[in-house]
C-alpha positions as CSV (number, residue, x, y, z in Angstrom):
1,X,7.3,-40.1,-41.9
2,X,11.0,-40.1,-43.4
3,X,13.5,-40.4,-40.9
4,X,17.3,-40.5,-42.2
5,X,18.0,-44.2,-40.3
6,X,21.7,-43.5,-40.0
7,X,21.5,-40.4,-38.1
8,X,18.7,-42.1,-36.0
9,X,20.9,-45.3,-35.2
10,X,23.6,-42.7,-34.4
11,X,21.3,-40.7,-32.1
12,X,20.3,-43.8,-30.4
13,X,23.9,-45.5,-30.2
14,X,25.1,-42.5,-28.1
15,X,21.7,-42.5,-26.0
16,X,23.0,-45.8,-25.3
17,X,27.1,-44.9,-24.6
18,X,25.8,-42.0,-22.1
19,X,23.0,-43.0,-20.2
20,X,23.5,-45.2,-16.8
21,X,24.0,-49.1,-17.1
22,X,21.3,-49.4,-14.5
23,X,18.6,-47.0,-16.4
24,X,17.2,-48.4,-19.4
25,X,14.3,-47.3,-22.0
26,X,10.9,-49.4,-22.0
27,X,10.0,-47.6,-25.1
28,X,11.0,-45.2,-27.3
29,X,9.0,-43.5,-29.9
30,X,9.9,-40.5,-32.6
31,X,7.8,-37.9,-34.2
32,X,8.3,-35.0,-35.8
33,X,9.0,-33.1,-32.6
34,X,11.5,-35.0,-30.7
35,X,12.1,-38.3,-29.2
36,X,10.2,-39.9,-26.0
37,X,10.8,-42.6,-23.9
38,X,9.1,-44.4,-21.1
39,X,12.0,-45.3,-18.8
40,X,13.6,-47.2,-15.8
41,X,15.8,-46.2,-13.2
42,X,17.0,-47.7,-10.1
43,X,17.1,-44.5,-8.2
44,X,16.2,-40.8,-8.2
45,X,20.2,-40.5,-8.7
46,X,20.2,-42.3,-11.6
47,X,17.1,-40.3,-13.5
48,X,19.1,-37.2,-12.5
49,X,22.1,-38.4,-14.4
50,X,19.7,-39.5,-17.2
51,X,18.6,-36.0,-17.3
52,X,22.4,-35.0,-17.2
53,X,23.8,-37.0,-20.0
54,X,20.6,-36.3,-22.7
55,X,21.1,-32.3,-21.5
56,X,25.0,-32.7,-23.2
57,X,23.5,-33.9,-26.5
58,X,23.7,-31.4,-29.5
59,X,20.2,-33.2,-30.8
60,X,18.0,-31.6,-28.4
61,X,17.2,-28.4,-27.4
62,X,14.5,-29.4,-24.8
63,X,14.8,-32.0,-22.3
64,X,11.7,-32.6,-19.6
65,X,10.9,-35.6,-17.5
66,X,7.5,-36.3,-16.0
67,X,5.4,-39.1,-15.1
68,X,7.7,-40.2,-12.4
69,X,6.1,-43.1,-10.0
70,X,8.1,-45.7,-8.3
71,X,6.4,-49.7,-7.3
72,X,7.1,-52.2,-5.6
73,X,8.1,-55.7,-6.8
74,X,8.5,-59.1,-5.5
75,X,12.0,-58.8,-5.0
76,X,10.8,-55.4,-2.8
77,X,13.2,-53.2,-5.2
78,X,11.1,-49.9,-6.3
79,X,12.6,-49.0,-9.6
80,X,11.6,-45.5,-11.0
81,X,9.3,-45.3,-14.0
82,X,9.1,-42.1,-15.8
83,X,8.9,-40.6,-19.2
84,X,11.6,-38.5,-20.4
85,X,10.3,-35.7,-23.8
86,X,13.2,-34.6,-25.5
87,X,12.6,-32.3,-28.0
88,X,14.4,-31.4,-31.0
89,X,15.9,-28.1,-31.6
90,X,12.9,-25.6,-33.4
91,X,14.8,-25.1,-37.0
92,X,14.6,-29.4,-37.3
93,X,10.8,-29.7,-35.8
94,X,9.7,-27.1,-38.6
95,X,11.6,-28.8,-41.1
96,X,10.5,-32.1,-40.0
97,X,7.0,-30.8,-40.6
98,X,7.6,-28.7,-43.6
99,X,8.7,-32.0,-44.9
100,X,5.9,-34.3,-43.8
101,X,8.5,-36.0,-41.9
């Protein structure tokens, strides 16, 4: 689908300025519906502020986490995986599809 890049590297650059240094995205993928992004998180603290900062942006109108599991590692750290789904707000997602974006 068409997506307008500069807004997208705009969403993304602000993403990038609010979320926690220690949280970062594993993946990130776009659709018509919203953004969603497998992440990582040093602590349940940290996914809460996630969760904080994407709630202040004027792109979404839904934000939900899920997925959340924590592992070991050799260095016996446990950094939080989870998936955050945040959705744009209704008027853009029909668009979007109106579109065939």
């Amino acid at each position: 689908f068409d997506i307008d890049l500069n807004l997208s590297i705009q969403k993304l650059e602000e993403m990038e300025d609010k979320l926690p240094s220690s949280s970062y995205a594993e993946s990130i993928s776009v659709d018509k519906v919203g953004i969603t992004m497998t992440m990582n998180s040093t602590s349940k603290r940290e996914v809460a502020k996630v969760l904080e900062q994407l709630r202040t942006m004027k792109y979404f109108s839904e934000i939900t986490i899920s997925s959340l599991s924590s592992e070991s590692t050799e260095t016996g750290l446990k950094p939080i995986k989870y998936t955050v789904i945040c959705n744009f707000p209704a008027e853009v997602a029909d668009e979007n599809k109106k579109e065939g974006n």
